[in-house]
N, C-alpha and C positions, 0 to 999 in steps of 0.2 A: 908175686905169683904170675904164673906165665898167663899170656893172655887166651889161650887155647885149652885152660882147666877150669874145670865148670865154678862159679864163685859161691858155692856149695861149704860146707865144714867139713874142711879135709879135702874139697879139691874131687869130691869124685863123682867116678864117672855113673851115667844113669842105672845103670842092673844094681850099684850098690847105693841109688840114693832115694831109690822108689818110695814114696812115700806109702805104697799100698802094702809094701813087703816091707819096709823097714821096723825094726826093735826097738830103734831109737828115734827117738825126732827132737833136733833141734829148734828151738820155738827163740825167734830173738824179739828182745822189746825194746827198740829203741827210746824209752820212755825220760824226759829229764824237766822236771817242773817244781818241785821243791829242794831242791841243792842251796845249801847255806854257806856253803866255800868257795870251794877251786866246780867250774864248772865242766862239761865237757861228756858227761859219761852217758848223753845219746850216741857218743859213735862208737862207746865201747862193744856194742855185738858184731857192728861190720867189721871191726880193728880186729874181734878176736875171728870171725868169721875168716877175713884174709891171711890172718898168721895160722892160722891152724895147716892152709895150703903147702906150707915146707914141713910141718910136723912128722914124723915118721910113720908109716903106717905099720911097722914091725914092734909090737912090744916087747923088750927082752927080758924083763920082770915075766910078764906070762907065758911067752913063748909063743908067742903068735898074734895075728892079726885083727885087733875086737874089729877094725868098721865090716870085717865079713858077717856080722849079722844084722849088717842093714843102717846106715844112720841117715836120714832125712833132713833138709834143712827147709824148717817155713819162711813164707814171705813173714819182713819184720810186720810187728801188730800194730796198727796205727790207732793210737788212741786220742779218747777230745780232749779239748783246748777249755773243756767247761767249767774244768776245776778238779783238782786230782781226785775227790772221791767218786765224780764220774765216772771220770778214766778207771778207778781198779775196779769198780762195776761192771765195765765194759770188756776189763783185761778179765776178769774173773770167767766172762760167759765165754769168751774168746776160749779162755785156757782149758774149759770142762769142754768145749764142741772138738780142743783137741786131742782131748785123753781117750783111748783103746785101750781093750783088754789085752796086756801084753806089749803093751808101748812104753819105753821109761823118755818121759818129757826131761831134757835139759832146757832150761830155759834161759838166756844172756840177757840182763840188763844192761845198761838203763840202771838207774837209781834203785836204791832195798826199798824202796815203798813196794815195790812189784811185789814183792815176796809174798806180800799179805794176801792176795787174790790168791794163788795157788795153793799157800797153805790153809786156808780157810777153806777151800774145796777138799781139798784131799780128806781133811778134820771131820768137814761133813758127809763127806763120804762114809768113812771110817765109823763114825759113831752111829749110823743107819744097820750098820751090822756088830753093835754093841763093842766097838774098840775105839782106844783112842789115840792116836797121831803123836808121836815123839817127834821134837825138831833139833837137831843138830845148827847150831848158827855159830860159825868163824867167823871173826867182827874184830873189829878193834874198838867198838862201842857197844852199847848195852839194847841203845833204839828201841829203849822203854819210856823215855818221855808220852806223859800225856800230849801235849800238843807242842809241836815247836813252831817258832815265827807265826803262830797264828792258826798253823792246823794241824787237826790231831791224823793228817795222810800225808802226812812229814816223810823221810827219810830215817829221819829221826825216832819216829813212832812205829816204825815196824812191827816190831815184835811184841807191843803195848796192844797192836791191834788185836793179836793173836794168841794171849800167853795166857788167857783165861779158857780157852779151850784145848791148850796143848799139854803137853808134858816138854819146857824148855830146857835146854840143855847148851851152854855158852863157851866159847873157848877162843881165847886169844885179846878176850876184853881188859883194855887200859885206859880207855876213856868215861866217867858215868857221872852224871849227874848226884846228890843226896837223894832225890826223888825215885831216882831209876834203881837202886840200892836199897831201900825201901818194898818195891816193889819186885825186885829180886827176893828177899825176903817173904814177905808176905804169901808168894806166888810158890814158892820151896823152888825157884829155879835155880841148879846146880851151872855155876860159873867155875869157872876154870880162867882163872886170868895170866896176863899175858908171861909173866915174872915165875909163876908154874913151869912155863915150857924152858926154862933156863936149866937147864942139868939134866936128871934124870925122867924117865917117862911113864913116871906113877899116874900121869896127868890122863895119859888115852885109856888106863882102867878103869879108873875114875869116870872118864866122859862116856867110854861103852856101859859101865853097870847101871848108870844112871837112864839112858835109855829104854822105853820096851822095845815091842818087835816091830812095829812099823814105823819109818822113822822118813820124814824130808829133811833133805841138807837144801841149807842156804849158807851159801859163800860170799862174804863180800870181801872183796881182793885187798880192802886196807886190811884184814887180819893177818896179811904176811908184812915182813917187815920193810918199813917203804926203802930199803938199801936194795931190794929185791923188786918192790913193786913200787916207785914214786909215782906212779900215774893213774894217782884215783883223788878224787875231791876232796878229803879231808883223814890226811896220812898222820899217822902217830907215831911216835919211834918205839921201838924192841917190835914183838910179834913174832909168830909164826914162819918157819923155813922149812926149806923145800921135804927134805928127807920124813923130817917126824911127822911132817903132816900126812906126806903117803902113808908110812904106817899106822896110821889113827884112821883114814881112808878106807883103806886095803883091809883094817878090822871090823870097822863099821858094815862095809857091805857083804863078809866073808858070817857074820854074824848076826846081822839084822835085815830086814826085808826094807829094802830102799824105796821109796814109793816112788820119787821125784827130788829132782837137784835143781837147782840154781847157781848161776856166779854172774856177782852184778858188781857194780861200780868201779869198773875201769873206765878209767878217763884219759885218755890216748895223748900221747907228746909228740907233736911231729918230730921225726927222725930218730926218737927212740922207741925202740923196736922191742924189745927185749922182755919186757913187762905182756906187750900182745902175746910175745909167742907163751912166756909163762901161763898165761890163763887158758891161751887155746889148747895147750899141751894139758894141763891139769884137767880140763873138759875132756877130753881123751882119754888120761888116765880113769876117770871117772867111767867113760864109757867100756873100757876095760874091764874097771871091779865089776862091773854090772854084767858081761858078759860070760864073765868066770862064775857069776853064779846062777848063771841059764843052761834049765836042760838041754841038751847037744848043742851047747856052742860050740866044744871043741870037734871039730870037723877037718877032712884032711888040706892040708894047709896045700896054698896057691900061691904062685906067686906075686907079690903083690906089687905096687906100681914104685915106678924109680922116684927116689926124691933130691933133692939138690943138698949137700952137704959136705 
């Protein structure tokens, strides 16, 4: 990225990264303290932060330009050293002080423990006005373990935190424990595993009916497949590709009310680049569906700044 563009998501310039006016706002966590493998995926928000800088800003699936309704980047969240259930305490108040009416939070990790703070707000939210919270999780595990290595604010236990108050919904899962299969069961959460996505795509029907109307996506970058994405902590082979996942995407937010997204655990390779730019791009895309389905997004188009390509 050149050194003369703001180090922002997406490189832009102030009028479109106002945090006072922006639709979006990007919230990164650089958070990394229970990782059980490959380490590294505190620097995944600045990696996708910087690759996002050559991204396009023209979408040609929508025909126009989403960061024109504003997207924001926060300072990353610094959280304590006290022990991770501190930390998603701490990430939790962090996350509610930065949600507005009419704001969709993307949030970059840092490790899927994050996930747990936000989707636990949103839940709570939600259920003060008699509804309850669908979760979309693309994963290449289950992160239904009751406690892994010793705590149950694991990586590991993600979703274990959270699946007695959600409505879960799984896709792209090839890794799970007996215990976590169990608790799939037990919980009726509808899994979509990874061997599903191999052919036809009866799978994204299946994933939207199982859904209600208010739904957070959590993404964790091993659900694609590591030939795609090798740079995240603990890679599995098959998963998820580029194309079918946009249209599973692209359905989700054209048919359910998106509350808030995430994409966490990328774990950066010096020199290989290409895994950055996929995530920063897919945060994009993301802010795209999002945009398409706000009243007067579509507004008369400007032209938008040159990118290198």
């Amino acid at each position: 990225m050149s050194d003369a563009r703001p180090r922002n998501f997406l490189g832009l310039d102030p009028a479109d990264s106002d945090p006072r006016r922006a639709a979006v706002l990007v919230l990164p966590v650089p958070y990394e303290a229970t990782v059980s493998y490959g380490g590294g995926t505190r620097h995944g928000p600045q990696a996708i932060i910087d690759a996002s800088g050559t991204v396009e800003l023209y979408d040609h699936d929508a025909g126009d330009e989403p960061y024109r309704i504003g997207v924001a980047t926060a300072d990353p969240v610094p959280l304590t050293v006290a022990g991770p259930e501190a930390a998603l305490k701490e990430l939790r108040r962090a996350y509610a002080a930065a949600l507005r009416p009419g704001r969709f939070v993307v949030m970059l990790g840092g490790e899927h423990s994050v996930s747990a703070a936000p989707i636990l707000e949103h839940a709570a939210r939600l259920r003060k006005q008699g509804r309850r919270l669908s979760v979309l999780q693309l994963d290449a595990h289950g992160d239904l373990r009751a406690t892994w290595e010793g705590s149950p604010w694991s990586h590991a236990c993600a979703m274990r935190r959270v699946v007695e108050q959600v409505d879960l919904v799984q896709v792209g899962v090839r890794a799970i424990a007996v215990e976590e299969r169990a608790v799939m069961r037990r919980h009726g959460v509808t899994t979509i595993f990874a061997e599903e996505l191999d052919g036809g795509e009866e799978w994204i029907d299946r994933a939207i009916a199982a859904l209600g109307r208010d739904v957070y996506l959590t993404i964790d970058i091993d659900y694609f497949d590591p030939s795609l994405v090798p740079s995240t902590g603990t890679p599995e082979p098959g998963g998820g590709t580029w194309y079918p996942t946009l249209r599973l995407l692209e359905r989700l937010f054209r048919t359910r009310r998106v509350v808030a997204a995430d994409v966490v655990e990328l774990a950066p390779i010096p020199g290989l680049l290409a895994p950055d730019f996929l995530a920063a791009k897919l945060v994009y895309k993301l802010i795209g569906f999002h945009a398409r389905g706000r009243r007067g997004a579509k507004r008369p188009a400007r032209r938008g700044a040159a990118r290198r390509g």
